[in-house]
C-alpha angles and dihedrals in degrees: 000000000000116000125229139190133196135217116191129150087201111092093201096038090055094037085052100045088041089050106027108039104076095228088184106044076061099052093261127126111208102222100169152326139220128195100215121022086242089068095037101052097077089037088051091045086056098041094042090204117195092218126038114205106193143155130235107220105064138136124247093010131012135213102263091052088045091053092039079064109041097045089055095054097029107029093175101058110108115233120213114188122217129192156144095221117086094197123138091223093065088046087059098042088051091051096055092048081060095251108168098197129032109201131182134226122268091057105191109198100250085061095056088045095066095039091046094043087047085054103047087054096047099046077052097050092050098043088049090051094052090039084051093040083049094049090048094045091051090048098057104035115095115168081233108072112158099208087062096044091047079052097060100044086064103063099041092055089048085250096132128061115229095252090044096054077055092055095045092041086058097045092049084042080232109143104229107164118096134125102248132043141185136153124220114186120191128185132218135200139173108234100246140163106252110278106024123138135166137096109338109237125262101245087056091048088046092051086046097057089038091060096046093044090051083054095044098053090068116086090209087063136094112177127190143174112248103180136343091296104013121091123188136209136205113209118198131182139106118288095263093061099054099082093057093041098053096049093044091052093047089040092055093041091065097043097060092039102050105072091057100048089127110064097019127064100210124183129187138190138172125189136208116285110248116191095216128078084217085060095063099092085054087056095041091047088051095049082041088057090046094048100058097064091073076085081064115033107039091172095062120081102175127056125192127149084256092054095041089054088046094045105038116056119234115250095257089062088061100050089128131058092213089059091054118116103240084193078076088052092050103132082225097065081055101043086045088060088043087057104039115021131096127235091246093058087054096098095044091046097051091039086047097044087044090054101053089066096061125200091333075100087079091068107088085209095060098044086052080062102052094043087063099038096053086045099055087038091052089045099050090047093051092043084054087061094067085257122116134238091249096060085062098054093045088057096046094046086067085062093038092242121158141163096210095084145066121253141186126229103275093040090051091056096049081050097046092051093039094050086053087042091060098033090052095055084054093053084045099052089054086047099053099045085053097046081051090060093046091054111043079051093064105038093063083045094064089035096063080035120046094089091075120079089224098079122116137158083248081060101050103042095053079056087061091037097235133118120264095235095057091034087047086058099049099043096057088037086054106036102032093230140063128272098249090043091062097038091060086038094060084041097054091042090057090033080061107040084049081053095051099047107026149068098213117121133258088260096041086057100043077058093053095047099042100270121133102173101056083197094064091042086057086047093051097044088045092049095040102034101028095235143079109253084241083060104047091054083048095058092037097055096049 
């Protein structure tokens, strides 16, 4: 039922059209009336009415001025003019208040009946349309998009020219322009035994969406997914701003983390604000560096450049092998970083870990020591992959790596980031076999399986027994799109080819495709394919 109010300065005209006309026999609910706009604007405000039925000619305020105000502050109200004077002007002045009827006096009831029964289908029309535009949007928004990921790799490795990260930001309708700017990257998992896989629980995927929705609703943000369990986020303000910002943010990560520090590893870092878009790899670069001592630090959950130099001692503080913290020296801080880093977090984690130890590293013992820890630790972890030792040493023969001999400072850092390279690639290697067979699994699934309406990336990726989030990443790494975007894809292929080479009507083939509603099958082949489905026939017949 639409709601409608009425203006009108003339006591028997608005006491007729409010009596006489039947609102609801025509689908309307009569929710007030006013007798000047003065008087109507509050009671409109409050009713919220979706058509305005007002007069021109009125004391203290008039009509047009009525309907200037309420278009700007409720642009979908429909305005209907009425008036006794049958002048052009008044017509005019009705259109470019965004009236949509002029009506005059005297209004007989077949007349409002039209105008009444034009207006109801089009206030439908229009509310199916943005219920259809909303439904498409958040089916196609993931907070994973590759092409805004791959956007942002490029700028915070200083791939991208200043003009050029305009272009692409315009292109992505992503706004980019502001005069601070600083990133803050936090990273969620799920608490499991190694080697365990399948759906991720409910509560974890809850959490995870709590924490992105609390980053989206505000307008200074960009987020973005960085890799399966890292998220990013683009801050922007002025420099004055920064410092509140960063705290609140900090301060609102780890509200929503904490409480469930049982069952959830969270990690959070925040850079140094930079106010230039081409110092954004530098500020990148320093909350990368940060980053990487969660390896090294599991009990801390928040890394700023104040926590790290709280945290971490000064050399000076090390001189002694016997005053190192051999908790910082634990095999499962570094086989933590062999299961879960990234290649581009290599040279901060070895020059953190490094770093930790001080200027023990002076001594050519202990670096003998640490030569041979980081290489048993770096074999057990790869043979727990299912790889062999030999594997490794094949890899780092290429590089001419080896832990049979002595080396000084410098060469023991160049070892120790070369031995995880290798060791990563062949994490990744496994990973990527398995995330193959993932995925050809669930290709033919969807393939046997786009027709049903049913079908979702959550569904699917329970088919393949692995959680959305990660199934969500390699799919769109691997395909290049979203989930949702190849799913339509393959629906609109088969939608056109039915059109081409059959009689069967618009709904019969929404059915065919996965489509219930016909109507929102029409809107998502117009939007996707820039033509009706009758249309499309059309063209393709002729």
């Amino acid at each position: 039922m639409l709601k409608v109010f009425l203006v009108e300065d003339e006591s028997i005209v608005r006491e007729g059209l409010r009596d006489n006309i039947p609102w609801q026999q025509y689908g309307y609910e009569f929710v007030g009336e006013a007798s000047d706009g003065e008087m109507a604007l509050p009671l409109i405000q409050k009713t919220k009415p979706d058509v305005l039925l007002t007069d021109i000619k009125m004391p203290f305020m008039d009509g047009l001025s009525l309907s200037r105000l309420v278009h700007q502050e409720f642009p979908d109200m429909k305005i209907i003019i009425i008036s006794g004077y049958d002048d052009f002007e008044y017509a005019r002045g009705a259109i470019l208040v965004g009236a949509e009827q002029y009506l005059l006096k005297p209004i007989t009831r077949a007349a409002m009946q039209k105008v009444l029964a034009e207006l109801k289908t089009k206030i439908e029309n229009e509310r199916e349309q943005k219920t259809y535009q909303e439904k498409f949007q958040s089916e196609s928004r993931e907070y994973e998009q590759f092409s805004r990921t791959d956007f942002f790799v490029k700028i915070f490795e200083g791939r991208m020219p200043v003009q050029e990260i305009y272009e692409e930001a315009s292109r992505l309708s992503l706004k980019i322009n502001a005069a601070c700017y600083n990133i803050l990257m936090f990273n969620l998992q799920e608490k499991r035994t190694e080697g365990a896989a399948g759906m991720e629980s409910e509560d974890f995927a809850r959490k995870r969406e709590e924490l992105l929705h609390y980053f989206i609703r505000y307008p200074e943000n960009l987020v973005f997914r960085w890799n399966v369990n890292t998220y990013g986020v683009l801050i922007k303000g002025s420099l004055e701003q920064m410092p509140e910002l960063s705290a609140r943010y900090l301060e609102n990560v780890e509200r929503i983390c904490q409480p469930a520090q049982e069952t959830l590893d969270w990690y959070v870092a925040m850079g140094e604000p930079v106010e230039r878009l081409s110092l954004l790899a530098e500020c990148y670069s320093n909350v990368n560096h940060l980053f990487a001592y969660r390896f090294l630090m599991p009990g801390q959950h928040v890394f700023t450049g104040e926590t790290v130099r709280i945290n971490v001692p000064g050399k000076e503080e090390g001189g002694r092998i016997g005053d190192i913290d051999s908790a910082k020296m634990d095999a499962e801080l570094m086989r933590d970083f062999l299961m879960r880093g990234e290649k581009d977090e290599i040279a901060d984690y070895v020059e953190n870990y490094l770093g930790a130890v001080g200027e023990a590293l002076q001594s050519a013992m202990f670096r003998n020591y640490l030569t041979l820890h980081i290489w048993f630790v770096t074999v057990s972890y790869v043979e727990s992959l299912g790889c062999t030792k030999e594997e490794l040493l094949q890899l780092m023969g290429e590089e001419g790596l080896t832990a049979e001999r002595q080396y000084n400072v410098e060469e023991l850092r160049d070892y120790f980031c070369g031995l995880i390279e290798k060791a990563l690639e062949l994490r990744d290697r496994e990973s990527n076999n398995q995330s193959e067979r993932i995925l050809k699994k669930a290709l033919s699934y969807i393939e046997e399986n786009y027709s049903q309406e049913t079908l979702s990336l959550n569904l699917v990726a329970g088919e393949v027994n692995v959680s959305a989030n990660y199934f969500s990443a390699i799919f769109s790494r691997a395909m290049q799109v979203t989930f949702v975007e190849y799913v339509t894809g393959k629906r609109m292929e088969r939608a056109k080819k039915l059109l081409r080479q059959t009689q069967m009507h618009t709904g019969e083939i929404a059915q065919e495709v996965g489509y219930k509603d016909s109507h929102y099958f029409s809107f998502v082949f117009k939007k996707t394919q820039g033509c009706t489905p009758r249309e499309y026939r059309a063209g393709a017949r002729n």
